[in-house]
py3Dmol code that shows the C-alpha trace and the ligand (Angstrom):
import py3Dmol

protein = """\
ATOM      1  CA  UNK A   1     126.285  35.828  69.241  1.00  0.00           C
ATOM      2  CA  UNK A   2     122.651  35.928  69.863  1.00  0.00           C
ATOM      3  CA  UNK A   3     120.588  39.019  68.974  1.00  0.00           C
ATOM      4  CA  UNK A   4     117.704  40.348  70.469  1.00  0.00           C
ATOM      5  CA  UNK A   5     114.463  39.546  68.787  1.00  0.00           C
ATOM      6  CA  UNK A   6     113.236  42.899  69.425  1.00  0.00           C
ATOM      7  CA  UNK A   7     115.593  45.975  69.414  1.00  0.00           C
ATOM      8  CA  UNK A   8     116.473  47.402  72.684  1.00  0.00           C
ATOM      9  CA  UNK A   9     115.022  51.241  73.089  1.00  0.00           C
ATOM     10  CA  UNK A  10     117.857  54.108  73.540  1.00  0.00           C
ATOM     11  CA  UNK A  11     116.145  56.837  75.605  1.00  0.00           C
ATOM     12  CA  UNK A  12     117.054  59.687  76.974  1.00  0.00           C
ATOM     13  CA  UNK A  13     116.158  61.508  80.465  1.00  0.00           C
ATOM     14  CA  UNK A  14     117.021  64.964  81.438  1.00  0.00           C
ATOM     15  CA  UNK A  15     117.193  64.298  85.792  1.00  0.00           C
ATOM     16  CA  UNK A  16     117.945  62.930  89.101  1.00  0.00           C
ATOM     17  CA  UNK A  17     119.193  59.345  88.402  1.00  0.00           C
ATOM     18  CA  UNK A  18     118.207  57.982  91.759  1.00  0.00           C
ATOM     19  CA  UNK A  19     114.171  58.854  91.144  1.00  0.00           C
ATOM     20  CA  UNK A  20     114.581  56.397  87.600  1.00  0.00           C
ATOM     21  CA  UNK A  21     111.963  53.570  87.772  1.00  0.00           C
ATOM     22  CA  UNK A  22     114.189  51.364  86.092  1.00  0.00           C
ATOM     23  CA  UNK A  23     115.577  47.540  86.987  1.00  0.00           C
ATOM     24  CA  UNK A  24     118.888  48.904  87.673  1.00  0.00           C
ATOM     25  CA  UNK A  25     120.515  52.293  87.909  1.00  0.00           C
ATOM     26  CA  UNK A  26     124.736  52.320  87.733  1.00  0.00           C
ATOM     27  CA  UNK A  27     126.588  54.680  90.012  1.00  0.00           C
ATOM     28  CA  UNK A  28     129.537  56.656  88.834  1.00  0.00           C
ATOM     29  CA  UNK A  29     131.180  54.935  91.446  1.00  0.00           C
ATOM     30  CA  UNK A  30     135.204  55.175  92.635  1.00  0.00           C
ATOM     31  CA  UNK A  31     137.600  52.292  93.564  1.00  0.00           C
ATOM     32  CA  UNK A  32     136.958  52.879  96.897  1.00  0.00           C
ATOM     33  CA  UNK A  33     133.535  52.017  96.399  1.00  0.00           C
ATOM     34  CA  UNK A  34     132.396  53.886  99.650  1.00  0.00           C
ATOM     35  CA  UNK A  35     130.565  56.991  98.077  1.00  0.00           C
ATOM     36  CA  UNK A  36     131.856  59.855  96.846  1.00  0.00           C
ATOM     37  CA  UNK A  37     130.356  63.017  95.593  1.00  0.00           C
ATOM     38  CA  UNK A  38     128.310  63.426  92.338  1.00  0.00           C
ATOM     39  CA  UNK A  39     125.881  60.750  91.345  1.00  0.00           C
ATOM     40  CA  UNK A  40     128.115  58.504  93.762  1.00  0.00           C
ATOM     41  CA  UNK A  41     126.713  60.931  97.171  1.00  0.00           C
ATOM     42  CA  UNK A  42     122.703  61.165  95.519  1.00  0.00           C
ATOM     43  CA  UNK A  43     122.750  57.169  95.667  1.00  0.00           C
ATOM     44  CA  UNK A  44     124.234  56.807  98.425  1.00  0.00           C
ATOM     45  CA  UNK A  45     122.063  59.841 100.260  1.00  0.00           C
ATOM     46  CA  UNK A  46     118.694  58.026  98.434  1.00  0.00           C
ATOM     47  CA  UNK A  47     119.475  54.733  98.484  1.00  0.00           C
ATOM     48  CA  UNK A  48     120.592  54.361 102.117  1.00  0.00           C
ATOM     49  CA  UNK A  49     123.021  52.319 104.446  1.00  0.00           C
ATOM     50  CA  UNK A  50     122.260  48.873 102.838  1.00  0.00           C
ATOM     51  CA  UNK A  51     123.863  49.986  99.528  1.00  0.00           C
ATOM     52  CA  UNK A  52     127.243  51.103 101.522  1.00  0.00           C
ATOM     53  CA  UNK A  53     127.265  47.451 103.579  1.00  0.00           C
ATOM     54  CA  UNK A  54     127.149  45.835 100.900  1.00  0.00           C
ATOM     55  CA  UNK A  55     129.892  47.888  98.964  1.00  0.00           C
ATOM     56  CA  UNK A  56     131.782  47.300 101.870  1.00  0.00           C
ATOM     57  CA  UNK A  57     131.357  43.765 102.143  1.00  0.00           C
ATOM     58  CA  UNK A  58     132.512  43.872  98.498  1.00  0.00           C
ATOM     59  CA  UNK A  59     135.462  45.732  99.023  1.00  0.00           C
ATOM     60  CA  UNK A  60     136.260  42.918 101.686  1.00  0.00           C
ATOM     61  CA  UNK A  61     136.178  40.025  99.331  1.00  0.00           C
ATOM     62  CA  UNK A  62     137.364  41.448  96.600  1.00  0.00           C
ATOM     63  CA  UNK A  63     139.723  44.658  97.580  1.00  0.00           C
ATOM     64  CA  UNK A  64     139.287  47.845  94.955  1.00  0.00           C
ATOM     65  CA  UNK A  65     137.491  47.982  92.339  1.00  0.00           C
ATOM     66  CA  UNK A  66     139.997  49.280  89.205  1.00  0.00           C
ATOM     67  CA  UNK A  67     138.690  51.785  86.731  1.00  0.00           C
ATOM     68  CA  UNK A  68     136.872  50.388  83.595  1.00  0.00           C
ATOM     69  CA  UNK A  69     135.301  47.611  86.033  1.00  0.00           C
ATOM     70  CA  UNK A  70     132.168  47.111  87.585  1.00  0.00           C
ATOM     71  CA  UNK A  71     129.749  45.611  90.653  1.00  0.00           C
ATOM     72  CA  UNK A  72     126.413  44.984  91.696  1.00  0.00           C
ATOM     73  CA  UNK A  73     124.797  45.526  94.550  1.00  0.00           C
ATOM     74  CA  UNK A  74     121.312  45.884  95.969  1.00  0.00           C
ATOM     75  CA  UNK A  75     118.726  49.532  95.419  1.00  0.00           C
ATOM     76  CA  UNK A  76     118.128  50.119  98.957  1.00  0.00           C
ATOM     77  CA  UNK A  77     115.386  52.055  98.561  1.00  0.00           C
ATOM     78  CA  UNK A  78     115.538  53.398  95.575  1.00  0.00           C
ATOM     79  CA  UNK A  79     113.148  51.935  92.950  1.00  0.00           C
ATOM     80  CA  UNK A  80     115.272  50.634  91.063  1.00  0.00           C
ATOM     81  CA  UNK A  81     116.256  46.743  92.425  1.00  0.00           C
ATOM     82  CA  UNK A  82     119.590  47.167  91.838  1.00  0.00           C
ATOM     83  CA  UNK A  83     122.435  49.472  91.517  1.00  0.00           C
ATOM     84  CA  UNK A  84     125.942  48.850  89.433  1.00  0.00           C
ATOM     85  CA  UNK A  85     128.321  50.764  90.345  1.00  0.00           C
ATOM     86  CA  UNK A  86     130.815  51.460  87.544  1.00  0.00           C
ATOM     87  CA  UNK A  87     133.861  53.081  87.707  1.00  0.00           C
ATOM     88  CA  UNK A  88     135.303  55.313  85.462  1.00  0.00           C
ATOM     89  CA  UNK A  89     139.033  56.635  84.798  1.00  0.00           C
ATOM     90  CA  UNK A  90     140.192  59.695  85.533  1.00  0.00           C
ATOM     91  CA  UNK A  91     140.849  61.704  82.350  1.00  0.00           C
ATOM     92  CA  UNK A  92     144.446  62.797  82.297  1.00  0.00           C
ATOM     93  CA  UNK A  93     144.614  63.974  78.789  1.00  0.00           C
ATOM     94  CA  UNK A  94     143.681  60.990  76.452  1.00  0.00           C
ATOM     95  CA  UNK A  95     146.802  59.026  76.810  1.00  0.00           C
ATOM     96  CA  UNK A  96     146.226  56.915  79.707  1.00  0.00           C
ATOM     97  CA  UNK A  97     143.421  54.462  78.229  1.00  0.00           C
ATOM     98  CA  UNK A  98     140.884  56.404  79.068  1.00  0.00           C
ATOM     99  CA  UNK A  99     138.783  55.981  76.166  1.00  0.00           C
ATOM    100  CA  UNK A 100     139.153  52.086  76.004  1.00  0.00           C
ATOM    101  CA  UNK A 101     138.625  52.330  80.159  1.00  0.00           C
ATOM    102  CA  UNK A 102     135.268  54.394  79.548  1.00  0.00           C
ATOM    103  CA  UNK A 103     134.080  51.815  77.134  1.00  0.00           C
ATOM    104  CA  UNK A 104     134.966  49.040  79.416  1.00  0.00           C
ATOM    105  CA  UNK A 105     133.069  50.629  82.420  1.00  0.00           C
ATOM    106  CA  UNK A 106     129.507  50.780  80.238  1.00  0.00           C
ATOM    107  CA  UNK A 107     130.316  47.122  78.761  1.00  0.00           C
ATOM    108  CA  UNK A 108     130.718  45.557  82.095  1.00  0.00           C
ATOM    109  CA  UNK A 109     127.887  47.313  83.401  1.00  0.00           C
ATOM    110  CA  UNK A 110     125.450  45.732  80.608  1.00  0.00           C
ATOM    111  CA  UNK A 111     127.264  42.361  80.912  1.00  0.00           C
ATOM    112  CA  UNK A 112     126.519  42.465  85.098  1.00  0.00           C
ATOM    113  CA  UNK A 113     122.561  43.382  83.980  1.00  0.00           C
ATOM    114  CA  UNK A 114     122.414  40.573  81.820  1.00  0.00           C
ATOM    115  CA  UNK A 115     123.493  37.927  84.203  1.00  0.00           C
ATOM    116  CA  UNK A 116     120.777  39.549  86.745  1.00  0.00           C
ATOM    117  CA  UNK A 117     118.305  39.668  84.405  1.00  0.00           C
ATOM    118  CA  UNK A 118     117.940  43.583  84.212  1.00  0.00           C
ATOM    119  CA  UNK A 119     115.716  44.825  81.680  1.00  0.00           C
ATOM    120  CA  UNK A 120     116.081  48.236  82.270  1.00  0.00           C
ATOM    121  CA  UNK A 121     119.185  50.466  83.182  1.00  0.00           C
ATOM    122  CA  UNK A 122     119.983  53.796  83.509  1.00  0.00           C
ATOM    123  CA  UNK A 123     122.833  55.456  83.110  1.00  0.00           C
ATOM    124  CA  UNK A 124     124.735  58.566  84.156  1.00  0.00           C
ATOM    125  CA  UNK A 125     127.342  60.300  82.229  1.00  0.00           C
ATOM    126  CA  UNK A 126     130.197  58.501  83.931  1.00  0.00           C
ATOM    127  CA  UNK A 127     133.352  60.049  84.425  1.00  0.00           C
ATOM    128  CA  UNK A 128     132.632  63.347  83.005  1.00  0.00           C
ATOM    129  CA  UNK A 129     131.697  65.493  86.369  1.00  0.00           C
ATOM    130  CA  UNK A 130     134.704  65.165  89.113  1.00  0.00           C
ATOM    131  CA  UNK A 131     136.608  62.401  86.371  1.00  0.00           C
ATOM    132  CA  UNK A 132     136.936  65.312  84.148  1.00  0.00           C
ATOM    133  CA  UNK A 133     136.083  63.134  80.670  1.00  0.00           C
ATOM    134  CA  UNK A 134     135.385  65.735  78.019  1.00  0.00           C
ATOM    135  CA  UNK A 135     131.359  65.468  77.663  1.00  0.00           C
ATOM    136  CA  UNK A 136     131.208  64.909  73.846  1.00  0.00           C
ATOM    137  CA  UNK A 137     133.611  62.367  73.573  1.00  0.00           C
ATOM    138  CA  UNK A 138     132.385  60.506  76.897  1.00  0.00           C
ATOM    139  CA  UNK A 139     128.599  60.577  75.179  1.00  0.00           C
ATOM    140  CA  UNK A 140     130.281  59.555  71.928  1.00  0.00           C
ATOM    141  CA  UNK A 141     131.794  56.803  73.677  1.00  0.00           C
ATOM    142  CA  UNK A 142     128.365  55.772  75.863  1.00  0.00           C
ATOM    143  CA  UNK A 143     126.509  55.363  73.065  1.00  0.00           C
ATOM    144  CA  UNK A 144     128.662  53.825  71.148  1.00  0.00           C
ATOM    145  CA  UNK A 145     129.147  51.081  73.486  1.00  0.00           C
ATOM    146  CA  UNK A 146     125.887  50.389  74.225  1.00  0.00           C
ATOM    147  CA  UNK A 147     124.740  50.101  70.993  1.00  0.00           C
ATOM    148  CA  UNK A 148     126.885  47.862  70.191  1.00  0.00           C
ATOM    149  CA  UNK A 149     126.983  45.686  73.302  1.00  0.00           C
ATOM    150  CA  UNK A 150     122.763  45.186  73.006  1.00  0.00           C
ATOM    151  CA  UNK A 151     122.640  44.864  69.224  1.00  0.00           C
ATOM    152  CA  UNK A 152     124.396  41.652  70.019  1.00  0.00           C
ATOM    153  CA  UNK A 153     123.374  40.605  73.259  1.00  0.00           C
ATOM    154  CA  UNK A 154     119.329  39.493  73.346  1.00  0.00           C
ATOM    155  CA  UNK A 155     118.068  40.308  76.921  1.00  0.00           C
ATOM    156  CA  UNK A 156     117.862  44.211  77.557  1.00  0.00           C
ATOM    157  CA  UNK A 157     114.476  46.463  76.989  1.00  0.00           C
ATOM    158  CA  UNK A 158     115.590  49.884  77.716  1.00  0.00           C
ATOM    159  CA  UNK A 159     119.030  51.623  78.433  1.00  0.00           C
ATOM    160  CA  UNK A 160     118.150  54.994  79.671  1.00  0.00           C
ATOM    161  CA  UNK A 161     121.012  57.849  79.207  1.00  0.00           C
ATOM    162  CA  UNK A 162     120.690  60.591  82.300  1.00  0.00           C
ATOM    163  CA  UNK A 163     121.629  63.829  81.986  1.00  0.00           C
ATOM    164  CA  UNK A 164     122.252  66.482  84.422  1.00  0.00           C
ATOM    165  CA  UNK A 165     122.958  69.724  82.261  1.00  0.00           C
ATOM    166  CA  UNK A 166     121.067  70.711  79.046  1.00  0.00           C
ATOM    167  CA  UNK A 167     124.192  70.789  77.349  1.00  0.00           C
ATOM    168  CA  UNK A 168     124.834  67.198  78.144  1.00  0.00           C
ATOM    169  CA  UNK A 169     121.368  66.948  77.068  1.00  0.00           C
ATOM    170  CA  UNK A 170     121.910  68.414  73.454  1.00  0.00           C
ATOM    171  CA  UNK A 171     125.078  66.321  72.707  1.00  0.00           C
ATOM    172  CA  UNK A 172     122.977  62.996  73.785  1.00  0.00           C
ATOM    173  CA  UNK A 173     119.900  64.216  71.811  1.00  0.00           C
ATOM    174  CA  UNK A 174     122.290  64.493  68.397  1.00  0.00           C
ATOM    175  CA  UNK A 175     123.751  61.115  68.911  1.00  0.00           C
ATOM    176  CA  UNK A 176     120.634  59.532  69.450  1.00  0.00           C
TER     177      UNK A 176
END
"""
ligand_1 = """\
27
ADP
P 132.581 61.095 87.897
O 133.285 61.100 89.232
O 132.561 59.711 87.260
O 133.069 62.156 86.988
P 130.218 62.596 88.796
O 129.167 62.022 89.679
O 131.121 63.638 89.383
O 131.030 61.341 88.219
O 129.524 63.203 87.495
C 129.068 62.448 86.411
C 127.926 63.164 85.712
O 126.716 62.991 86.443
C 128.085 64.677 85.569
O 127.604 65.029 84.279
C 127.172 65.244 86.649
O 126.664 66.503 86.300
C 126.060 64.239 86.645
N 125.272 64.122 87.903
C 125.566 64.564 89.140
N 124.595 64.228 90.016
C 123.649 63.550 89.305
C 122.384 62.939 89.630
N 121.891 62.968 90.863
N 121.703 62.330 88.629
C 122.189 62.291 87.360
N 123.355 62.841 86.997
C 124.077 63.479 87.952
"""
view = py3Dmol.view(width=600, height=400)
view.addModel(protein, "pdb")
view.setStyle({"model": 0}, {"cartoon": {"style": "trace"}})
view.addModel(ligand_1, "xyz")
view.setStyle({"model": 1}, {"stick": {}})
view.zoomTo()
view.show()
């Protein structure tokens, strides 16, 4: 394990995700991979047709992305340079992985930014609009994760945690 000389900063941003001025932003993405509603339809809507062929050409080569997985593709035209697009599971109750899944989804994001040399990421609050993850134990998760993951990976600046509602916003502010 290497660790980061300095510590990476855990900030918080109450907004729009696709207006962050960041290296990379990741997309609450589906399997599908060809947009969706949510955070999925603002990148989409923001970043523009260059993000979708490349999804596409994604989905080609590789077929469907499962949940708790993650790619990379171009911003468009967003700022940001690139855009992850994670997917998260479906919440069913807590039995079905989900948890482990969630985790899984903000690790392989990271470990995709590292090997692209992102600096900066934001994040949205994956799986806990449509995906129906309850919002506390999503953050919970989120943060736990990615503390974790850049404590003992060297490499990443900022990971920036997005949030939509002030309630979302209250639950991130205690954790961090
Ligand atoms: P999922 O399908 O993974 O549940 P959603 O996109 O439906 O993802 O919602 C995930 C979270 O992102 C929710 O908290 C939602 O309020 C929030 N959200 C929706 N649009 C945006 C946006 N443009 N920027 C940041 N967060 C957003």
């Amino acid at each position: 394990m290497t660790h980061s000389a300095q510590a990476a900063r855990l900030t918080l941003v109450r907004g729009d995700i696709t207006s962050q001025d960041v290296d990379a932003v990741v997309n609450a993405a589906n399997s599908g991979l060809l947009g969706g509603g949510g955070v999925d339809g603002a990148i989409h809507r923001e970043g523009g047709i260059r993000i979708l062929e490349e999804c596409r050409a994604i989905l080609v080569r590789q077929g469907r992305c499962p949940a708790g997985e993650a790619v990379i593709t171009s911003g468009g035209r967003l700022k940001a340079r690139y855009v992850i697009h994670a997917v998260g599971p479906v919440w069913q109750g807590g039995e079905a992985e989900e948890e482990r899944l969630l985790a899984r989804a903000y690790e392989n994001s990271l470990r995709l930014a590292l090997e692209h040399g992102i600096r900066t990421i934001a994040f949205p609050c994956i799986s806990t609009g449509a995906y129906g993850f309850p919002a506390e134990r999503a953050a919970l998760i989120a943060v736990t994760t990615v503390r974790e993951f850049v404590d003992s990976h060297g490499g990443i600046h900022e990971v920036r945690f997005i949030v939509f509602s002030e309630a979302d916003r209250e639950i991130y502010e205690r954790l961090l």
